[in-house]
FIVOVEX-647497 format. One record per atom (N, C-alpha, C): residue in one letter; x, y, z. Coordinates in steps of 0.001 Angstrom, whole numbers, padded with zeros to 6 digits, always signed. Layout:
<fikols>
aXYZ
...
</fikols>
This chain:
<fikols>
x+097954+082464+075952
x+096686+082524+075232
x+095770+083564+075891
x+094906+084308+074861
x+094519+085646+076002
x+093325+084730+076318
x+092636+085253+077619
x+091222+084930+078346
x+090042+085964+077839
x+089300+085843+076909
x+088793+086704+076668
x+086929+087191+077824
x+087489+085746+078649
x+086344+086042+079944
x+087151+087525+081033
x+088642+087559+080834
x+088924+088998+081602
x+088820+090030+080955
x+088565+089805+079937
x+087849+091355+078764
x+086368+091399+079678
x+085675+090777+079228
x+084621+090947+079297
x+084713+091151+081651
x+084923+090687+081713
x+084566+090927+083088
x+084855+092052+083666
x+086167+092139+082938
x+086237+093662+083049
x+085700+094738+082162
x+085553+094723+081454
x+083829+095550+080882
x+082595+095339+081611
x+082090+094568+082157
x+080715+094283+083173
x+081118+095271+084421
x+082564+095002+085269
x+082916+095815+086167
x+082573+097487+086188
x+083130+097378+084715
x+083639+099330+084857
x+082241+099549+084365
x+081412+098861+083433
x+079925+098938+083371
x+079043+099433+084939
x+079432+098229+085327
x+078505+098293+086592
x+079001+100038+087332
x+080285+100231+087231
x+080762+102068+087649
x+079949+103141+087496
x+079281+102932+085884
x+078193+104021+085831
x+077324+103955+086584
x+076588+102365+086905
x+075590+102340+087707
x+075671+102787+088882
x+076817+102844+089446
x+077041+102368+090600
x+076781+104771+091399
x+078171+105105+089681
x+078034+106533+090504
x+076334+107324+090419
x+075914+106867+089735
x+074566+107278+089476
x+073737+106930+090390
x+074261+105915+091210
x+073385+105816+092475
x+073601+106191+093253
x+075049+107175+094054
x+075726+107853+094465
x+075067+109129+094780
x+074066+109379+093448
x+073188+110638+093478
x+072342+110655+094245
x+071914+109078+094638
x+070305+109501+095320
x+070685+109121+097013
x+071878+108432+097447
x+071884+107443+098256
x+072472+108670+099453
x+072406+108338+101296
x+072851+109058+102286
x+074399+108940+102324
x+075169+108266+101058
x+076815+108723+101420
x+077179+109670+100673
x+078232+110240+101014
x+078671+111992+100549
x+079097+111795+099043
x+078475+112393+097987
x+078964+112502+097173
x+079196+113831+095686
x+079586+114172+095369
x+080015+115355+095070
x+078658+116225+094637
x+077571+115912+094128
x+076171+116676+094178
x+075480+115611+094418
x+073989+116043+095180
x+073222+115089+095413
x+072000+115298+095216
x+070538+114264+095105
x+069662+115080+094563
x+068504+115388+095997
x+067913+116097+095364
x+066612+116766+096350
x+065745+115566+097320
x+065830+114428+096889
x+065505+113309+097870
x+066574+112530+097810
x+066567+112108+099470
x+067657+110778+099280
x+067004+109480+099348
x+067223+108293+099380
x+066730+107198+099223
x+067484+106264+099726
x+067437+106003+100740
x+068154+104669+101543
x+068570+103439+101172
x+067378+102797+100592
x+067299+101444+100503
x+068249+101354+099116
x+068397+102610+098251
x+069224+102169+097279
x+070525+101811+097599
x+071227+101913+098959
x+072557+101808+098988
x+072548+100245+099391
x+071815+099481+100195
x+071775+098211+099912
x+072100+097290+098422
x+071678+097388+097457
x+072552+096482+096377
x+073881+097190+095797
x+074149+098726+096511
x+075542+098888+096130
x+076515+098829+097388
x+075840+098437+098004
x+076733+097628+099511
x+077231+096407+098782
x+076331+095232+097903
x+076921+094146+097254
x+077685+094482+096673
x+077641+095149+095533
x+078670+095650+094519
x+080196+096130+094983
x+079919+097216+096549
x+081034+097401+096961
x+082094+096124+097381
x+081602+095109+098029
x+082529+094247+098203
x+083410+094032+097590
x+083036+093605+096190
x+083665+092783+095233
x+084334+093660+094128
x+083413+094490+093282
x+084084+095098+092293
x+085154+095966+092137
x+085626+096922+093146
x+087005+097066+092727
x+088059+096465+093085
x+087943+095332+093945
x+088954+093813+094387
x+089135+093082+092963
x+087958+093082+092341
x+087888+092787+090970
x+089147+092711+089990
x+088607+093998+089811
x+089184+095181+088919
x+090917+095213+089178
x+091224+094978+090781
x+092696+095075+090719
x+093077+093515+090261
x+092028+093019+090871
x+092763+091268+090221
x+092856+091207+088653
x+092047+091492+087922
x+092296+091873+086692
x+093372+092668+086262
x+094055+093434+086577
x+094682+094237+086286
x+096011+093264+086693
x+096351+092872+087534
x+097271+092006+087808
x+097414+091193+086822
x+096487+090284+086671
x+096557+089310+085604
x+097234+089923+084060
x+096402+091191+083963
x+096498+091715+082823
x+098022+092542+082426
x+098862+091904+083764
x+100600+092531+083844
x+101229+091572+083613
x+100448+090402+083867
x+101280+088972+083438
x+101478+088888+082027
x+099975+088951+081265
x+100122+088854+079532
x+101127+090076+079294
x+101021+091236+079657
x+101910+092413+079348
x+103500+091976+079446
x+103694+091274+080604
x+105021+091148+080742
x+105775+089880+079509
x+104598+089459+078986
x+105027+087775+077882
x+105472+088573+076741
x+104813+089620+076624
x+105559+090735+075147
x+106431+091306+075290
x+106519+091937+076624
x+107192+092709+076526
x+108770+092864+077706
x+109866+093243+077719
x+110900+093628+078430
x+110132+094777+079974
x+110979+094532+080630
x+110955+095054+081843
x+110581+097007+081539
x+111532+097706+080681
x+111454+098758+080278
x+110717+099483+079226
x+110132+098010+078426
x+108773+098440+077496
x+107513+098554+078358
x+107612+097940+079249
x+106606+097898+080112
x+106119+099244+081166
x+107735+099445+081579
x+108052+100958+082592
x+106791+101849+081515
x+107714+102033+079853
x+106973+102912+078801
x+105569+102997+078924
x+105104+101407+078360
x+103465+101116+078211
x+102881+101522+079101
x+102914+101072+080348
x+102199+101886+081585
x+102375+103196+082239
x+103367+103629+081915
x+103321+105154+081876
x+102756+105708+081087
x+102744+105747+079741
x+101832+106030+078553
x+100320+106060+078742
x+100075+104807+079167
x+098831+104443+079031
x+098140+105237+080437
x+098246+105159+081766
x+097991+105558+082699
x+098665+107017+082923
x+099750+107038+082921
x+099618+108462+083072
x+099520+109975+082488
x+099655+109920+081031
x+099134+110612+079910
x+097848+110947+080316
x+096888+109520+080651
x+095367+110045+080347
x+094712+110594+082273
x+095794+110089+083055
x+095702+111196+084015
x+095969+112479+084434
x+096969+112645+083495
x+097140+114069+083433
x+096102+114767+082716
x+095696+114370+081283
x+094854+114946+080631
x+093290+114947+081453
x+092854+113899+082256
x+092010+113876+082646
x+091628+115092+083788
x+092362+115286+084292
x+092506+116391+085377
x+092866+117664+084829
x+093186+117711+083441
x+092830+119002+083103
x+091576+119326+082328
x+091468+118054+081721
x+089741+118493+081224
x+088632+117878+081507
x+088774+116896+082081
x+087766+115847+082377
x+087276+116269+083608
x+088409+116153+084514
x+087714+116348+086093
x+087218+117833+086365
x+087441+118754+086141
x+087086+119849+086517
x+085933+120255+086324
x+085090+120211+085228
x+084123+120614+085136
x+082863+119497+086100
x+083226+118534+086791
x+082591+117943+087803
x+083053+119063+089268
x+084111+119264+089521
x+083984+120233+090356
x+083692+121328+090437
x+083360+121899+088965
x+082769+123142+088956
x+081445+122920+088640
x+080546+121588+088889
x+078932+121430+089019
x+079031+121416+090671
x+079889+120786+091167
x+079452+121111+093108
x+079324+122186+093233
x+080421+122733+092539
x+080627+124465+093347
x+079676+125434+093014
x+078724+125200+091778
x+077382+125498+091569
x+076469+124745+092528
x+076783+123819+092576
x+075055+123237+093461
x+075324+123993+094910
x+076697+124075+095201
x+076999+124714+097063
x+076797+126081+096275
x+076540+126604+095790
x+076592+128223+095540
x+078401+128647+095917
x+079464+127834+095259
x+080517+128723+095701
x+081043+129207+094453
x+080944+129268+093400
x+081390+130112+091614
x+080098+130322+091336
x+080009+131427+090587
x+079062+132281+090031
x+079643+132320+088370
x+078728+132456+087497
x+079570+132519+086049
x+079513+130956+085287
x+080234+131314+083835
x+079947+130239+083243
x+081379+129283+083458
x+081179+128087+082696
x+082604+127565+082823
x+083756+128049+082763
x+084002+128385+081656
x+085210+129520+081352
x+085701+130500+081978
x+084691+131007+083338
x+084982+131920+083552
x+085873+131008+084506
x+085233+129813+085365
x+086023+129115+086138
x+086899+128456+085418
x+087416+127576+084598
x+088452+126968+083606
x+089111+128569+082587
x+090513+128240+082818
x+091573+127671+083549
x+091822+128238+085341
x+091044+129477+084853
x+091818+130844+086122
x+091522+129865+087377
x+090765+129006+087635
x+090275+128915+089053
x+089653+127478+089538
x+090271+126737+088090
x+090250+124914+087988
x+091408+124615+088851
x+093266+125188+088849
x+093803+124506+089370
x+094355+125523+090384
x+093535+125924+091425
x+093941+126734+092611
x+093339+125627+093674
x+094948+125471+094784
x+094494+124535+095803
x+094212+123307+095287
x+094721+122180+096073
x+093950+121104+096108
x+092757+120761+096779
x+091855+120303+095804
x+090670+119702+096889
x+090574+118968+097687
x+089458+118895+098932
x+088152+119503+098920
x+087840+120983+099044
x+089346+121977+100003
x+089362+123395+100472
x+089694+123935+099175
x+090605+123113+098023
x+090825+123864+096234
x+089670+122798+095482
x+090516+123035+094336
x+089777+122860+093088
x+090394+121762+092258
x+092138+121402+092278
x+092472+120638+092420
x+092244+119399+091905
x+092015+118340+091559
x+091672+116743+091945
x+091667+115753+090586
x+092075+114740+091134
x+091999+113744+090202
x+090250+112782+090435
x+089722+113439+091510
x+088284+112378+091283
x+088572+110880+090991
x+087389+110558+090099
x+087370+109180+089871
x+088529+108365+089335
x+089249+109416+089051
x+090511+108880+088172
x+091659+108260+089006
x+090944+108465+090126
x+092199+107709+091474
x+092993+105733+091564
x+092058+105562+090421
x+092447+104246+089951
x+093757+104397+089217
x+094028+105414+088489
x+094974+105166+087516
x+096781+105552+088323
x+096771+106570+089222
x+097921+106287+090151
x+098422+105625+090710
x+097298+104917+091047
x+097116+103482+092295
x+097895+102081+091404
x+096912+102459+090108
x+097841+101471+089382
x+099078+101270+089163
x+099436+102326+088287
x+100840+102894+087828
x+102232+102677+089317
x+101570+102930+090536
x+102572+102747+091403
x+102428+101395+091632
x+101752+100452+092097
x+101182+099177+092252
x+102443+098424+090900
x+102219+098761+089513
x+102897+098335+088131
x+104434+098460+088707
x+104739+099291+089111
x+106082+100178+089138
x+106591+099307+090062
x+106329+099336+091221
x+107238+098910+092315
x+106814+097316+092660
x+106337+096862+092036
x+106002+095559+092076
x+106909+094719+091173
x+106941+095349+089869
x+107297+094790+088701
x+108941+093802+088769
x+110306+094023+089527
x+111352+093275+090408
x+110358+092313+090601
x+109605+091775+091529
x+109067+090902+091620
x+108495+090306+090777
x+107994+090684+089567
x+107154+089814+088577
x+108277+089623+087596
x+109365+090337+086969
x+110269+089919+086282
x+110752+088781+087576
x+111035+088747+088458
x+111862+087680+089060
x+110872+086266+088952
x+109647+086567+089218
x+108790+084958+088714
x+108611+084813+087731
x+109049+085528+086625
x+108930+085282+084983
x+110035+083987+085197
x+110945+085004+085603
x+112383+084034+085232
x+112124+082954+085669
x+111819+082956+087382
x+111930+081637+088201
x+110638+080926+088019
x+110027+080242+086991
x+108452+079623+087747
x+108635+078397+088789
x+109619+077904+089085
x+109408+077187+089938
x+110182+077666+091444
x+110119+078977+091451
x+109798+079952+093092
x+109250+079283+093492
x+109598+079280+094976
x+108710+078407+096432
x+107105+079233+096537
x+107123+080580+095976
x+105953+080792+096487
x+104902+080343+095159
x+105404+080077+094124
x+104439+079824+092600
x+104097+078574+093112
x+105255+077751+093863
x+105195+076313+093838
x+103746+075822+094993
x+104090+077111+096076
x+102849+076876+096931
x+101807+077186+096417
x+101576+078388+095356
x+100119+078797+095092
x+099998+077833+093816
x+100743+076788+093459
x+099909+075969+092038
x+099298+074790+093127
x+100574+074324+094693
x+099754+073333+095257
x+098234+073765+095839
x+097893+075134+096193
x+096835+075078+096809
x+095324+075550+095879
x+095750+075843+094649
x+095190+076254+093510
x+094062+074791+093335
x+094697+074067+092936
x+094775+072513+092839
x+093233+071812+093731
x+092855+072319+094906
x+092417+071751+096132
x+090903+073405+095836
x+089780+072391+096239
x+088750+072976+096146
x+088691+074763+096726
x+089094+074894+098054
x+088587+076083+098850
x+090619+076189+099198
x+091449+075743+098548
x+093083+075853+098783
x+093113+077674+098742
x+092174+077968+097747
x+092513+079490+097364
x+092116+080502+098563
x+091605+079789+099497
x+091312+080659+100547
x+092553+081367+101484
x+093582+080168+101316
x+094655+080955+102195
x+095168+082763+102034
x+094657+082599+100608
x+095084+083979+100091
x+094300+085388+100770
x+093267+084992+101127
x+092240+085821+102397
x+093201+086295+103766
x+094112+085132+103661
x+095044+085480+105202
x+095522+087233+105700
x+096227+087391+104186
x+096905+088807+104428
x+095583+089973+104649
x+094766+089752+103622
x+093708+090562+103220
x+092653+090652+104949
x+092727+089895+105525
x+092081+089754+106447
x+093029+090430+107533
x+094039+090517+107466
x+094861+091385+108670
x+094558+092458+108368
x+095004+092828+106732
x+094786+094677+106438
x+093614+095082+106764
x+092624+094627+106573
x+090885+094336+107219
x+090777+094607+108490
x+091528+094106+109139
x+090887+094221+110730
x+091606+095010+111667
x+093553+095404+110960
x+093952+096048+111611
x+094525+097390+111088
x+094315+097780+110100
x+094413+098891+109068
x+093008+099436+108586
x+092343+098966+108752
x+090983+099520+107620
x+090901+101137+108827
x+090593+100298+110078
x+090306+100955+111154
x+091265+102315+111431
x+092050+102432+111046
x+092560+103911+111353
x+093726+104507+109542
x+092909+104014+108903
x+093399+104558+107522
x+092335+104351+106778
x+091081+105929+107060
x+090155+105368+106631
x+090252+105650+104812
x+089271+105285+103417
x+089703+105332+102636
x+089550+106897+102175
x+090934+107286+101373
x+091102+109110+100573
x+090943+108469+099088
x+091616+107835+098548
x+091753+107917+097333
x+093338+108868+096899
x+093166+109645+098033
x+094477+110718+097930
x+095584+110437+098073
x+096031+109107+097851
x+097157+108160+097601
x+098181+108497+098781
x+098170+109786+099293
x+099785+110238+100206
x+098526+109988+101854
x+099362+109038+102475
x+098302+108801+103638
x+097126+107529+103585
x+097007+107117+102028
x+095865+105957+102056
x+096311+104678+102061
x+097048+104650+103456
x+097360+103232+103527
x+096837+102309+103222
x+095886+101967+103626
x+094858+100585+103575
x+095044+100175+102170
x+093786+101560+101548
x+093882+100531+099851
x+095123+100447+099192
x+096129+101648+099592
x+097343+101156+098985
x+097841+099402+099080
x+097677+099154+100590
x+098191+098273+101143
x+097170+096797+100644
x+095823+096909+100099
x+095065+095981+100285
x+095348+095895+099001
x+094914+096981+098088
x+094515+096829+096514
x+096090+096482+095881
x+097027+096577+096791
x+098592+096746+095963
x+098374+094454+096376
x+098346+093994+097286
x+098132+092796+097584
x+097300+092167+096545
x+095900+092642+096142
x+094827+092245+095366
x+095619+091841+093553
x+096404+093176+093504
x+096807+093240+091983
x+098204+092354+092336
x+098550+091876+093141
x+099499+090528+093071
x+099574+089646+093604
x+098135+089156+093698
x+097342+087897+093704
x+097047+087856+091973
x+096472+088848+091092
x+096363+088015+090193
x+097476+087834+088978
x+098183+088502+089596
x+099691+088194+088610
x+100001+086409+088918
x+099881+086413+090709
x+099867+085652+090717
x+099262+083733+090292
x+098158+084422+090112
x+096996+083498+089762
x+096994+083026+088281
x+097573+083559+087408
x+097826+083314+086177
x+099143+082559+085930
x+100188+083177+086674
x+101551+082629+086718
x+101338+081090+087543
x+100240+080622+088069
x+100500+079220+088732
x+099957+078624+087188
x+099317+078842+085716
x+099496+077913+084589
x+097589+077633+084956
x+097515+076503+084425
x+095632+076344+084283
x+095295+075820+085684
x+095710+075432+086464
x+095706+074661+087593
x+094873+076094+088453
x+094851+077140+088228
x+093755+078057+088590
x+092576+078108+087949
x+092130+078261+086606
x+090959+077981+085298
x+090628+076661+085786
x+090775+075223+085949
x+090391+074461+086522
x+089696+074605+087526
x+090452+075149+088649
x+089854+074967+090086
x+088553+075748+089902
x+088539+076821+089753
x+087293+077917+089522
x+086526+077393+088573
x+086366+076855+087833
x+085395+076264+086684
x+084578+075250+087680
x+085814+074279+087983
x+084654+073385+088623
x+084070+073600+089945
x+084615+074600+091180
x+084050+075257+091870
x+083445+076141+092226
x+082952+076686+090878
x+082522+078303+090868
x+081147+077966+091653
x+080033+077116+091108
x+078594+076838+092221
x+079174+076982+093705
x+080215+076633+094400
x+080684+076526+095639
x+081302+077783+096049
x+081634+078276+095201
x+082083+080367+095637
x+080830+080452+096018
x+079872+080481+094586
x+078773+081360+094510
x+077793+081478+095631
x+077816+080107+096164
x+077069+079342+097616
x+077717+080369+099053
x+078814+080304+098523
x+079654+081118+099968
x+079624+082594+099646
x+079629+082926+098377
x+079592+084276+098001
x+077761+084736+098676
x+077119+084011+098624
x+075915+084219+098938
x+075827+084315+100583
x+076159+083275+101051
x+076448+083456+102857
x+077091+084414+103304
x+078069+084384+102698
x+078947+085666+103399
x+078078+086949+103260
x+077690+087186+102203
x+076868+088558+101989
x+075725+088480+103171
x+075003+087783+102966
x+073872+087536+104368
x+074503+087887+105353
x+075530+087738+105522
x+076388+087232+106825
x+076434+088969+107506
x+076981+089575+106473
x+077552+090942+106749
x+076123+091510+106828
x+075146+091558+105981
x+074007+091773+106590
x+073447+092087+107915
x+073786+090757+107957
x+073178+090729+109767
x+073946+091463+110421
x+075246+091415+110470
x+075886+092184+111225
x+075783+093616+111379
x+075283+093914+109756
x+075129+095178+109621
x+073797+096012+110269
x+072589+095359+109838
x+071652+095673+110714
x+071252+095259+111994
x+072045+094266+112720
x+071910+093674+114011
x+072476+094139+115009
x+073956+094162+114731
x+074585+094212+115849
x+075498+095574+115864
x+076029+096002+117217
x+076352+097208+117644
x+077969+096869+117536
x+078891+097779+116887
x+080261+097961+116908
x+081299+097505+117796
x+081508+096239+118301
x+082412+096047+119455
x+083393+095707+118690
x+085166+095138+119574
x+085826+094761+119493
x+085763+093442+118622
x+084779+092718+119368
x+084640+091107+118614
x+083917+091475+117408
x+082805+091708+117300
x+082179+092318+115834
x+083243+092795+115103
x+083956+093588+115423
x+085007+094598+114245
x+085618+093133+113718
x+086350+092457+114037
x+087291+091276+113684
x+086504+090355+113159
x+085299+090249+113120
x+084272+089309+112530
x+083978+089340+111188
x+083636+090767+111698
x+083353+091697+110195
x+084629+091518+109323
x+085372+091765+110119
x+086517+091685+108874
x+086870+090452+108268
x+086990+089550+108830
x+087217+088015+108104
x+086042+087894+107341
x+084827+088305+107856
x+083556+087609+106960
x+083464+088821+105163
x+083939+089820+105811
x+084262+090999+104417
x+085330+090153+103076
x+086197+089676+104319
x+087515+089494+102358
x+086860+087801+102205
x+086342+086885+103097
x+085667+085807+102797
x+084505+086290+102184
x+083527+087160+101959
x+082852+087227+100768
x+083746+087688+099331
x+084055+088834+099959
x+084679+089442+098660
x+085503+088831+097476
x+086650+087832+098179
x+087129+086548+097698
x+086404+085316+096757
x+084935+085294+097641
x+083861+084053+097288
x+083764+084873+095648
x+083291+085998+096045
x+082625+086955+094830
x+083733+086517+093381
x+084853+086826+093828
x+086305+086936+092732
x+085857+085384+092132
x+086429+084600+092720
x+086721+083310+092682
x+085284+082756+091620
x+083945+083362+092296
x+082601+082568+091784
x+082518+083100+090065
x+082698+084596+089879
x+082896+085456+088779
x+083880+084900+087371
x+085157+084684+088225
x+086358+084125+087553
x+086037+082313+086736
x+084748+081451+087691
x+084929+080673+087279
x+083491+080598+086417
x+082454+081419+086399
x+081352+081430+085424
x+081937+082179+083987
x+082904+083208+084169
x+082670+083533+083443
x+083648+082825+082023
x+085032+082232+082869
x+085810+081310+082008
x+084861+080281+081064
x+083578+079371+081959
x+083040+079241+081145
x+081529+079238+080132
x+081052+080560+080370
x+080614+080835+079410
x+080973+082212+078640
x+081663+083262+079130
x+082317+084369+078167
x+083771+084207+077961
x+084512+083096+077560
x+085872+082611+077336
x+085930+082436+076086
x+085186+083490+074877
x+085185+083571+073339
x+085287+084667+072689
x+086010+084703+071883
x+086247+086483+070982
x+084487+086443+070256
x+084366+087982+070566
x+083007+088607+069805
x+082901+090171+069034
x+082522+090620+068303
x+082143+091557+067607
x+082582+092453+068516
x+081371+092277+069383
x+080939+093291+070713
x+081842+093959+071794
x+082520+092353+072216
x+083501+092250+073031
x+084805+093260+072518
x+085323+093002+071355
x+086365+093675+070487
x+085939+095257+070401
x+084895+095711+070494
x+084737+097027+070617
x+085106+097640+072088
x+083684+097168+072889
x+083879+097293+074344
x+085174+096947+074873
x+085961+096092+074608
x+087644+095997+075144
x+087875+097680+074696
x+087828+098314+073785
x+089041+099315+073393
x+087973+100728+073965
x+086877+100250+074143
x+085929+101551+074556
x+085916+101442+076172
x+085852+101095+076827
x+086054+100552+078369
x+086588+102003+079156
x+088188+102019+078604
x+089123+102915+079343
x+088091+104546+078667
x+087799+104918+077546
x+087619+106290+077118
x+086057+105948+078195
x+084919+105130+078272
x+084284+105628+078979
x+084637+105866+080005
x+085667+105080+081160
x+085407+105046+082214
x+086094+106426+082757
x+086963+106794+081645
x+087474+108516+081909
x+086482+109258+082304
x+085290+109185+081379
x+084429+110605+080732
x+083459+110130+081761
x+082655+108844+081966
x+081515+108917+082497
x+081229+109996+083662
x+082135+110125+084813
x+081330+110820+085699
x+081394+111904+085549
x+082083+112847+084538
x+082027+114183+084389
x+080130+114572+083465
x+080292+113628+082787
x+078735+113152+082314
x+078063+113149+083375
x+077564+112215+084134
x+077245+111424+085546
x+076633+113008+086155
x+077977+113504+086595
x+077446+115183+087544
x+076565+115866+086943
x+076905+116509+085067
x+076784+117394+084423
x+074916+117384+084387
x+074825+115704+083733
x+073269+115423+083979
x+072469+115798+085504
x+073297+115190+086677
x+072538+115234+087928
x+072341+116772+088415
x+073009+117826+087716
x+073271+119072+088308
x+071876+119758+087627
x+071381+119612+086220
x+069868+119758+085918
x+068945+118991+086374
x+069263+117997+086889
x+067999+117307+087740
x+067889+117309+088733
x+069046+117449+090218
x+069365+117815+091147
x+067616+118097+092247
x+066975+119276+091823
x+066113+119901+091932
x+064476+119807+091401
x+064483+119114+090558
x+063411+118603+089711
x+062377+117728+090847
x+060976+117787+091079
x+060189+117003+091886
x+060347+115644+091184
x+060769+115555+090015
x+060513+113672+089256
x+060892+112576+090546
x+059976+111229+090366
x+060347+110603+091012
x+061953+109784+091029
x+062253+108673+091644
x+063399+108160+091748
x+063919+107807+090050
x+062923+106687+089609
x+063225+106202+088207
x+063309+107101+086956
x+062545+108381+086985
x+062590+108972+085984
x+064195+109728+085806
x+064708+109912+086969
x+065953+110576+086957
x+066900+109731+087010
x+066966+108293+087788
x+068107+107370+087694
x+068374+106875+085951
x+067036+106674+085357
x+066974+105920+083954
x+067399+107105+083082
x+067328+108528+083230
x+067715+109302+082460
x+069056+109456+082864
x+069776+109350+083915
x+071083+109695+084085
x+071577+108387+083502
x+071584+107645+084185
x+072357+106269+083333
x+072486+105950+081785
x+071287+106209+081285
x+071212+106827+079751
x+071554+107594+078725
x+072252+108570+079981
x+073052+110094+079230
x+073889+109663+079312
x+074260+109133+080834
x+075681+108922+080694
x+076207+107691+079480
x+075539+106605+079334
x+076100+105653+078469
x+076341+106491+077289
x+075209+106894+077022
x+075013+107720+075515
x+075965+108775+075293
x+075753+109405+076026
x+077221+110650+076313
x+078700+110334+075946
x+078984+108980+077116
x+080231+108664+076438
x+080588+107869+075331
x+079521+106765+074974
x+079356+106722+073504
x+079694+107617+072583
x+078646+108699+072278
x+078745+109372+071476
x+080717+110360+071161
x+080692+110400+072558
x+082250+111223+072449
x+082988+110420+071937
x+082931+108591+072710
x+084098+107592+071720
x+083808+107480+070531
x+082734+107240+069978
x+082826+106980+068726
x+083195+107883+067499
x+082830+108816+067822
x+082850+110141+066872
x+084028+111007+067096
x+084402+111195+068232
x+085803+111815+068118
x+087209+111346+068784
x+087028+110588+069808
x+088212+109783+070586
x+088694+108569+069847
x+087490+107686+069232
x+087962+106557+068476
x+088927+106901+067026
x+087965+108161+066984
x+088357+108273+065093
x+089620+109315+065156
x+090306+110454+065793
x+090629+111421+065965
x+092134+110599+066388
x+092971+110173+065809
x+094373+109361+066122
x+094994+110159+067297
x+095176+111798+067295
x+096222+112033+068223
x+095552+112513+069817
x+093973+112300+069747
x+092974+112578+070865
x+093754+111061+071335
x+094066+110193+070775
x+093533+108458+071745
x+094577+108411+072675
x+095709+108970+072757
x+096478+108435+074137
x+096017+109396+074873
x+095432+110554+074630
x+094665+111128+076099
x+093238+110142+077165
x+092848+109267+076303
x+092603+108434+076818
x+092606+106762+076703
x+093851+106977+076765
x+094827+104961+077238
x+094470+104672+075548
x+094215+105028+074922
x+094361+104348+073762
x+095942+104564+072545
x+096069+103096+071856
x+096756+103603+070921
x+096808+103996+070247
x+097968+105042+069103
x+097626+105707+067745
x+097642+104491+066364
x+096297+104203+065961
x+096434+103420+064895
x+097654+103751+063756
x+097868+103516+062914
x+098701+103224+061561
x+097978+104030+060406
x+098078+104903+060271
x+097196+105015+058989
x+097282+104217+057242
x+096071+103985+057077
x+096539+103162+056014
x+096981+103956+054470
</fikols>
């Protein structure tokens, strides 16, 4: 039966993305243009956000291999996710991403000229940051596709078997209020003894960690679906009790963050108290939203199929806007509310009018070719 609370949560997620790169613009971490003031205090509520939302996003995606795998054969599946992910990464990196790297290379003064003059001759020379190169934001969709790929032996083998010793352990601890915590165990090693010398690329060859964390994350929720309702239970009626711990833990890292100085014992602290929020976060999310967004809607049915075409386009939007405002004296709000605005509107306007309607544009981005009637 589909969950239509993992539609929607995952639309709030990749939602919250625009917000998130748009704050990217004003805040002291490196990001591909930045504007004429920075602003500190904004990276505090996307310190929250970081915890949780792309831990999210892979748990979703997991889950969302389980329903995939109930339709479909082992080798429709190889298809579907190749299709879907890597079609619109290829395409994305030839038209999507580049013209975000050719707004840095204007704001650093390194191309002179209009787009064209840079697209094609001088979009794919070198890989970036020293080329031009890059998949950018689109670093989700490799991550996936290999994560799908080499996992998948294992998820055909718990199709077959549901009563595996390890389904059998995760329905007993599913069952039991805070049981779901054991699952923090692994996540808390990669945390404390990987984070530290694999710091994150995105550049998949060398990025151990998130390979290693986010490949764990997306089979937990294969897993989490495959233990039957005995998960939707537990989280429904414990979600106030995440949310309670989801709240401590965040404080928690807080303090640490502005208190205390980098030692040995701190590092290992930090790290258990990181996937114990981040976890609280999953768990509190998973069980509000089962029950109150666990219903098909108008809205929902759009945003499901619009999701993937924004989350392509937004940050090439995202730059294009910040690269005319960049420089502008306006204060903080006049430029955050106009970027976030373009950008929604921006990629709106492109889905609706030509990606939605345009049949052989939609697998350039993850969509299918309707039927014509």
């Amino acid at each position: 039966m589909r969950r239509y609370s993992l539609d929607w949560l995952r639309v709030i997620a990749f939602s919250l993305l625009i917000f998130y790169h748009v704050g990217m613009f004003f805040v002291p971490w490196d990001f591909h243009i930045k504007n004429n003031t920075i602003y500190p205090d904004i990276r505090w509520p996307m310190l929250f956000l970081n915890q949780w939302r792309l831990p999210l996003l892979f748990v979703i995606s997991g889950m969302s291999t389980w329903f995939a795998l109930s339709k479909r054969s082992g080798l429709q599946f190889v298809g579907e996710r190749t299709t879907r992910l890597l079609i619109p990464l290829l395409a994305g990196m030839i038209l999507i991403v580049p013209p975000q790297v050719y707004f840095e290379r204007l704001a650093k003064a390194q191309v002179t000229g209009g787009f064209l003059d840079y697209w094609p001759v001088h979009a794919f020379s070198g890989v970036y940051p020293e080329g031009n190169l890059s998949w950018h934001h689109l670093w989700f969709l490799p991550y996936l596709l290999i994560f799908s790929l080499l996992l998948l032996p294992v998820f055909l083998y718990l199709r077959k078997h549901p009563q595996a010793a390890l389904l059998n352990w995760v329905k007993k601890i599913a069952t039991k209020p805070f049981g779901l915590y054991w699952l923090i165990v692994p996540l808390y090693f990669w945390e404390s003894l990987l984070e530290p010398f694999f710091p994150s690329t995105h550049a998949l060859v060398g990025d151990w960690f998130n390979l290693i964390n986010f490949g764990t994350l997306f089979f937990y929720g294969f897993l989490l679906l495959a233990v039957g309702d005995d998960f939707w239970k537990t989280v429904q009626q414990q979600r106030r009790n995440y949310l309670y711990s989801g709240l401590i833990g965040f404080c928690l890292l807080l303090c640490i963050w502005l208190l205390l100085e980098d030692t040995t014992l701190v590092h290992f602290t930090e790290a258990f108290i990181k996937v114990f929020n981040l976890w609280s976060w999953i768990l509190c999310l998973m069980g509000y939203a089962s029950v109150y967004l666990n219903k098909p809607s108008v809205i929902l049915a759009y945003a499901n199929e619009a999701v993937y075409p924004f989350y392509i386009l937004h940050q090439t939007i995202t730059l294009a806007i910040g690269y005319y405002l960049m420089d502008l004296t306006w204060g903080f709000w006049p430029k955050f509310l106009l970027m976030v605005l373009g950008t929604f509107g921006g990629s709106w306007f492109l889905y609706e009018f030509a990606i939605r309607r345009w049949r052989w544009i939609r697998p350039l981005f993850g969509l299918t070719i309707k039927k014509q009637r």
